[in-house]
VEXRO-933269 format. One line per 5 residues: number of its first residue (from 1); their letters; for each residue x, y, z of C-alpha. Coordinates in steps of 0.02 Angstrom, whole numbers, always signed. Example, Ala and Ser with C-alpha at 12.3 -4.5 7.8 and 13.67 -1.06 7.14 Angstrom:
! residues 2
1 = as = +615/-225/+390 ~ +684/-53/+357 .
//
This chain:
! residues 352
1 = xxxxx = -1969/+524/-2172 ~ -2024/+499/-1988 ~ -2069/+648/-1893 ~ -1956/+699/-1759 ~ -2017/+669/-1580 .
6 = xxxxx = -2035/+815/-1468 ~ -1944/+793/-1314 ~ -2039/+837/-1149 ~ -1957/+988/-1011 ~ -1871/+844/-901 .
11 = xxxxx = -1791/+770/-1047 ~ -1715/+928/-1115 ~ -1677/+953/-920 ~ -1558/+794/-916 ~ -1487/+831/-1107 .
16 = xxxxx = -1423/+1020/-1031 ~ -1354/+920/-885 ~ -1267/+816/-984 ~ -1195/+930/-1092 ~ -1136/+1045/-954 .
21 = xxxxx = -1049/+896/-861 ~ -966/+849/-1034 ~ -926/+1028/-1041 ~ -846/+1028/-869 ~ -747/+854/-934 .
26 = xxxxx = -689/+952/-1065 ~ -609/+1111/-954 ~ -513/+943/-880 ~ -457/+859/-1005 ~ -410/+1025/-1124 .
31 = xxxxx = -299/+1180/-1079 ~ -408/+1313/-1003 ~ -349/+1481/-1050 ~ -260/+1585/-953 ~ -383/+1735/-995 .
36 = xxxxx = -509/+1653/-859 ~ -394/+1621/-737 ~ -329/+1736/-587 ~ -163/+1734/-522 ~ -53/+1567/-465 .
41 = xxxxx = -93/+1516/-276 ~ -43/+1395/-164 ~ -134/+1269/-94 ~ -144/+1070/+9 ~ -222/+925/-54 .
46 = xxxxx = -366/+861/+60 ~ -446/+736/-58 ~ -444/+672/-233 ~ -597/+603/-325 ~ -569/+539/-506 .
51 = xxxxx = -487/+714/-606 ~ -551/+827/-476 ~ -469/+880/-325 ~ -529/+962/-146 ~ -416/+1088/-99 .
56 = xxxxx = -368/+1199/+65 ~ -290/+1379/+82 ~ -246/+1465/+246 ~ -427/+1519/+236 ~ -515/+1429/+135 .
61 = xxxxx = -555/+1217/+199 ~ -632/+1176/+37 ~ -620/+1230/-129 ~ -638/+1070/-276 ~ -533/+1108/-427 .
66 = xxxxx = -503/+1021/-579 ~ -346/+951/-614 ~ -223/+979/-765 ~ -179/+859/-874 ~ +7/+887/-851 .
71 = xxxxx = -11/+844/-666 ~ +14/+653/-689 ~ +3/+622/-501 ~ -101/+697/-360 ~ -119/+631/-179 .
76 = xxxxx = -201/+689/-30 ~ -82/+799/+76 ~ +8/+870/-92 ~ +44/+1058/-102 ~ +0/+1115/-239 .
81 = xxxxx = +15/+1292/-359 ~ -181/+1320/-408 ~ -282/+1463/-499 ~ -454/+1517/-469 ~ -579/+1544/-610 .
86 = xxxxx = -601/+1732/-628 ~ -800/+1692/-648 ~ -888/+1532/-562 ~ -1035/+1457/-651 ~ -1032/+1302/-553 .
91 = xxxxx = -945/+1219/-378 ~ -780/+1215/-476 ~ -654/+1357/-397 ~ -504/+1330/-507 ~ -381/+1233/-603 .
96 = xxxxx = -232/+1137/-525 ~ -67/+1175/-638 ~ +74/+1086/-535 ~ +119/+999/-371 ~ +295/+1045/-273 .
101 = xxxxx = +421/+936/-224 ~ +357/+810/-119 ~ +449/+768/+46 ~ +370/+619/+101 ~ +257/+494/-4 .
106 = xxxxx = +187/+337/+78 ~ +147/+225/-74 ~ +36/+52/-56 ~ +99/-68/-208 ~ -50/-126/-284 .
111 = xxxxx = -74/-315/-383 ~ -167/-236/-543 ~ -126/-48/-521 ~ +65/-64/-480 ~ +122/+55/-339 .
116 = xxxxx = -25/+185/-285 ~ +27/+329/-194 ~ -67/+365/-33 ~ -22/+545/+56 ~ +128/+636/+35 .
121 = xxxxx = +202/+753/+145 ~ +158/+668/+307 ~ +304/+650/+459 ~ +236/+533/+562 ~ +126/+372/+517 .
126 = xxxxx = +11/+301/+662 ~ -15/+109/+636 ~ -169/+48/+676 ~ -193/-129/+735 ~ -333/-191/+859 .
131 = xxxxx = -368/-344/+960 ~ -489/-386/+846 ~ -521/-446/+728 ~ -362/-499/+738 ~ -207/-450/+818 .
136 = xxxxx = -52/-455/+668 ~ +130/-420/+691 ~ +159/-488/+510 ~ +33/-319/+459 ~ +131/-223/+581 .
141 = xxxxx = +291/-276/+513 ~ +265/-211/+340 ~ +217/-46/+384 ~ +367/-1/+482 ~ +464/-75/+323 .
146 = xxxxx = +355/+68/+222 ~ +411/+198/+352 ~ +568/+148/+366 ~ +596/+141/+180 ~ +521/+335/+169 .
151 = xxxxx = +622/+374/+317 ~ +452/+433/+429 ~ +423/+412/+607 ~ +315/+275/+629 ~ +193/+256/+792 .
156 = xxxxx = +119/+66/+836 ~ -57/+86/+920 ~ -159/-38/+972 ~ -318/+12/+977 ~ -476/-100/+1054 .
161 = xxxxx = -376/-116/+1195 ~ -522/-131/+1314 ~ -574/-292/+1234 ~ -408/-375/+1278 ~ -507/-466/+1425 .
166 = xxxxx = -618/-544/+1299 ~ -469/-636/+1223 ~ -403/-805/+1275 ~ -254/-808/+1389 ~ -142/-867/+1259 .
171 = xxxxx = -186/-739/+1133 ~ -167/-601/+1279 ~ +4/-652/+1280 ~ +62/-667/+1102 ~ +11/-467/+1078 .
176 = xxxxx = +66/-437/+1258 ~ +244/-502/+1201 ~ +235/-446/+1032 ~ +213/-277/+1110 ~ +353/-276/+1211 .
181 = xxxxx = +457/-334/+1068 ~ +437/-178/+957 ~ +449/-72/+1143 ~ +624/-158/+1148 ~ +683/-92/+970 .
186 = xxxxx = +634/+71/+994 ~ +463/+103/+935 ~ +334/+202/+999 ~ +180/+89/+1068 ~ +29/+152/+1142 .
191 = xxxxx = -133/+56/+1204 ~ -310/+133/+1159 ~ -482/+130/+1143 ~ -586/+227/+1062 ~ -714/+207/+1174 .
196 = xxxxx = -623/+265/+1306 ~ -573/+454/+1290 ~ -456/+452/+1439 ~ -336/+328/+1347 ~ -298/+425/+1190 .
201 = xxxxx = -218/+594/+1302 ~ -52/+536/+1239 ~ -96/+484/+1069 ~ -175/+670/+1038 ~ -6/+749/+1094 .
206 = xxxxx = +68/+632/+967 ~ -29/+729/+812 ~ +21/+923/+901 ~ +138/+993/+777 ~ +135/+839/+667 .
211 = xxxxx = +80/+771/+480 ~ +14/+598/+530 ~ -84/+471/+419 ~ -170/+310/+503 ~ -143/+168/+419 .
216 = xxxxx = -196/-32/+435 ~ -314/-169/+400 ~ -487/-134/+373 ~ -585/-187/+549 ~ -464/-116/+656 .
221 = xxxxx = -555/+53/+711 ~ -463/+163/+589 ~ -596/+274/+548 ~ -684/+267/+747 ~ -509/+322/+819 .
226 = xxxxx = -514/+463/+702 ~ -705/+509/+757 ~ -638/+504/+945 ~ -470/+625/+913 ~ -586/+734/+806 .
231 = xxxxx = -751/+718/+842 ~ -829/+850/+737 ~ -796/+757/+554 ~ -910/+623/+588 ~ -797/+491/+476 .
236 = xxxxx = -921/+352/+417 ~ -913/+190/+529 ~ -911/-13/+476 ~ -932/-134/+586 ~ -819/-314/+608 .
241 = xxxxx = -925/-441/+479 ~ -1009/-557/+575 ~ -999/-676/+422 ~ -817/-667/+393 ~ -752/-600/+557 .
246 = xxxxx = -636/-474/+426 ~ -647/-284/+443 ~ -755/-195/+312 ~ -678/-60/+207 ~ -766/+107/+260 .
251 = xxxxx = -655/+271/+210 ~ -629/+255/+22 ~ -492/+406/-7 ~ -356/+454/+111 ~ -434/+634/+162 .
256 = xxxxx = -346/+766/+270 ~ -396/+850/+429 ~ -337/+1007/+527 ~ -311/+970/+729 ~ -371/+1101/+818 .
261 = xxxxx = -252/+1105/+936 ~ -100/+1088/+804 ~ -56/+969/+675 ~ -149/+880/+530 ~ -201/+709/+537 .
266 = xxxxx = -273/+606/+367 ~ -388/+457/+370 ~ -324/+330/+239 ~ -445/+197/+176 ~ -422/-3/+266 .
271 = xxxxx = -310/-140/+161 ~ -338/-324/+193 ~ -149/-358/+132 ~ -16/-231/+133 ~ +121/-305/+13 .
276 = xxxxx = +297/-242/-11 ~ +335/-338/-193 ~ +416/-162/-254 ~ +531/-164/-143 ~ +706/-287/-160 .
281 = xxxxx = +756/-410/-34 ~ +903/-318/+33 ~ +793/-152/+41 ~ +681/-245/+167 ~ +819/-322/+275 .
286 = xxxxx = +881/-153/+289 ~ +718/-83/+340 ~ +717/-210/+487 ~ +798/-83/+600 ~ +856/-198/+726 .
291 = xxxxx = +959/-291/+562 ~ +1060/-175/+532 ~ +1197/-220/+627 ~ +1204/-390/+569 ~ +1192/-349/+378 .
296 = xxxxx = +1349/-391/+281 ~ +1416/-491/+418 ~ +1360/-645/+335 ~ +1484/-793/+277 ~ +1392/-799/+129 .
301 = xxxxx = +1358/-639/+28 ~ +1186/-712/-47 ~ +1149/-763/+120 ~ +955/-813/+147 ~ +958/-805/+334 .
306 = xxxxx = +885/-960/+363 ~ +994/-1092/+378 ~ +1141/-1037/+283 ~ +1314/-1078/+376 ~ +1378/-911/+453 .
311 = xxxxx = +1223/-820/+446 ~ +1257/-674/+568 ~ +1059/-638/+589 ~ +1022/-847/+640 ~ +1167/-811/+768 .
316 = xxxxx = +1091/-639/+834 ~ +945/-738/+860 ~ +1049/-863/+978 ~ +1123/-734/+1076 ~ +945/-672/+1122 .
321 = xxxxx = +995/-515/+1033 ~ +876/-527/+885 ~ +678/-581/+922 ~ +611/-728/+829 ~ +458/-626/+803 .
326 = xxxxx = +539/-515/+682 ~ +671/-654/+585 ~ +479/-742/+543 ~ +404/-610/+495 ~ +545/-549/+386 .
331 = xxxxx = +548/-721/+287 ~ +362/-724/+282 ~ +374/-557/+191 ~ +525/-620/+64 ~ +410/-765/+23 .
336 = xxxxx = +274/-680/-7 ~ +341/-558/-136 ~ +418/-714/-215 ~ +251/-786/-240 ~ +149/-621/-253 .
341 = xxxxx = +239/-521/-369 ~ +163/-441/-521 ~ +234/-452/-691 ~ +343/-297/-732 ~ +206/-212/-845 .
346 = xxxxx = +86/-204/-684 ~ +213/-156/-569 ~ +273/-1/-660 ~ +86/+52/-605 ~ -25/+191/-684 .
351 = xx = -6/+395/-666 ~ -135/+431/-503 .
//
């Protein structure tokens, strides 16, 4: 029989490690007793990581918490009913036991993880699209379809606006009228750069009072507009790839901040495609705001509003009352949940 090695102090070091974090796993994964737990509290989601949770209270910023079982989905900005452990042994404060009724949730459908909630509970969604690396109304288009779909305010902000000189002529004028088009619909626009405190005095009365999330491609300052509103959090910073010319993803969970002068504003992390497969066609003509009074007015009742005979949208568009901006970018976002869309077993999507 071989004699048993001895195992040195930083190898028994690492086994006690190991066991405690498979002891921690366990307290997730199994009921912990309500004989070490205090009484139920309240509390708001600012990040998730995995099956742990960082939590807020009026007076405490940051508590992490594991997370039952029975809570099948957790996002940043939930409230939440949490207890504490009546003794800490580690960084872990409590146990969250259930999430309240949600009344927002902005949701980003996913090809292999079906729909993946985002935040929850926010009013007011800033989108974030820059002059570079590339100006998109197609990226802008979808997002106000999400917002309109959860019924929450969006904002369109173009931020980068002090390199607009460095653009061609032509491509100052296709965001220049682009621009103008959502300003004619109704939507809030503003112009800013992050470099330049003095433009973002309206956007920070935006947040006052306010949920808001920023949302939008990766590259287009997300995470730098969110340093210059709040400059103490010091959110990490990528720059444009010089190799692709495509933003780089830098914040990797939405996380939640407190404005100091009022309001809450949460970082979400960049997309390079924001697709809208879960929703049906008719869902996302109706979330084209400016549609609306042209839906139903068709000849046709399986209308396609392209070139069907009657089509009350193709004559809206004649009369100069509908943009042509918005009737492409509507088709381009039909056809691409034609072609795009996941089989039903993906998009069902997994408990987050």
């Amino acid at each position: 029989m071989a004699k048993q090695r001895k195992l040195n102090k930083g190898q028994l070091r690492r086994i006690r490690s190991n066991q405690e974090k498979r002891i921690h796993r366990s307290d997730n994964e199994l009921d912990v007793p309500d004989a070490v737990l205090e009484n139920s509290e309240a509390g708001i989601v600012v990040s998730r990581f995995g099956q742990q949770a960082i939590i807020c209270t009026e007076s405490e910023p940051a508590l992490r918490c594991h997370i039952r079982r029975a809570v099948d989905s957790l996002v940043c900005g939930d409230e939440v009913v949490w207890r504490r452990f009546k003794q800490r042994s580690d960084d872990i404060a409590g146990v969250i036991e259930a999430v309240q009724p949600r009344r927002s949730l902005l949701s980003r459908p996913d090809y292999y993880d079906g729909v993946k909630p985002v935040a929850a509970n926010v009013d007011q969604i800033l989108i974030i699209s820059s002059v570079l690396p590339a100006f998109s109304s197609q990226i802008i288009d979808r997002y106000l379809v999400a917002c309109e779909d959860i019924e929450v305010t969006p904002v369109i902000v173009l931020n980068k606006a002090d390199l607009t000189a460095t653009l061609t002529p032509e491509e100052q004028r296709d965001i220049t009228e682009a621009l103008a088009v959502y300003r004619a619909i109704g939507y809030d626009v503003l112009e800013v750069s992050a470099k330049q405190p003095e433009s973002l005095s309206a956007l920070q009365q935006l947040l006052d009072g306010h949920v808001s999330i920023v949302v939008g491609q990766s590259g287009v300052g997300k995470s730098s507009l969110v340093n210059a509103l709040l400059p103490n959090i010091d959110a990490e910073v990528s720059p444009v790839s010089d190799n692709s010319g495509l933003g780089q993803h830098t914040t990797t969970v939405a996380t939640r901040y407190v404005v100091p002068t009022g309001g809450v504003l949460i970082d979400s992390p960049g997309i390079r495609e924001f697709a809208l497969w879960h929703l049906d066609p008719e869902r996302v003509a109706w979330c084209y705001k400016d549609f609306r009074p042209y839906l139903g007015q068709c000849k046709f009742r399986d209308c396609k509003h392209i070139d069907d005979p009657g089509c009350a949208l193709q004559e809206g568009l004649e009369s100069g009352e509908l943009h042509a901006l918005r009737l492409y970018n509507f088709h381009k976002i039909i056809e691409s949940m034609a072609i795009k869309k996941p089989s039903r077993a993906t998009s069902r999507g997994k408990k987050t």
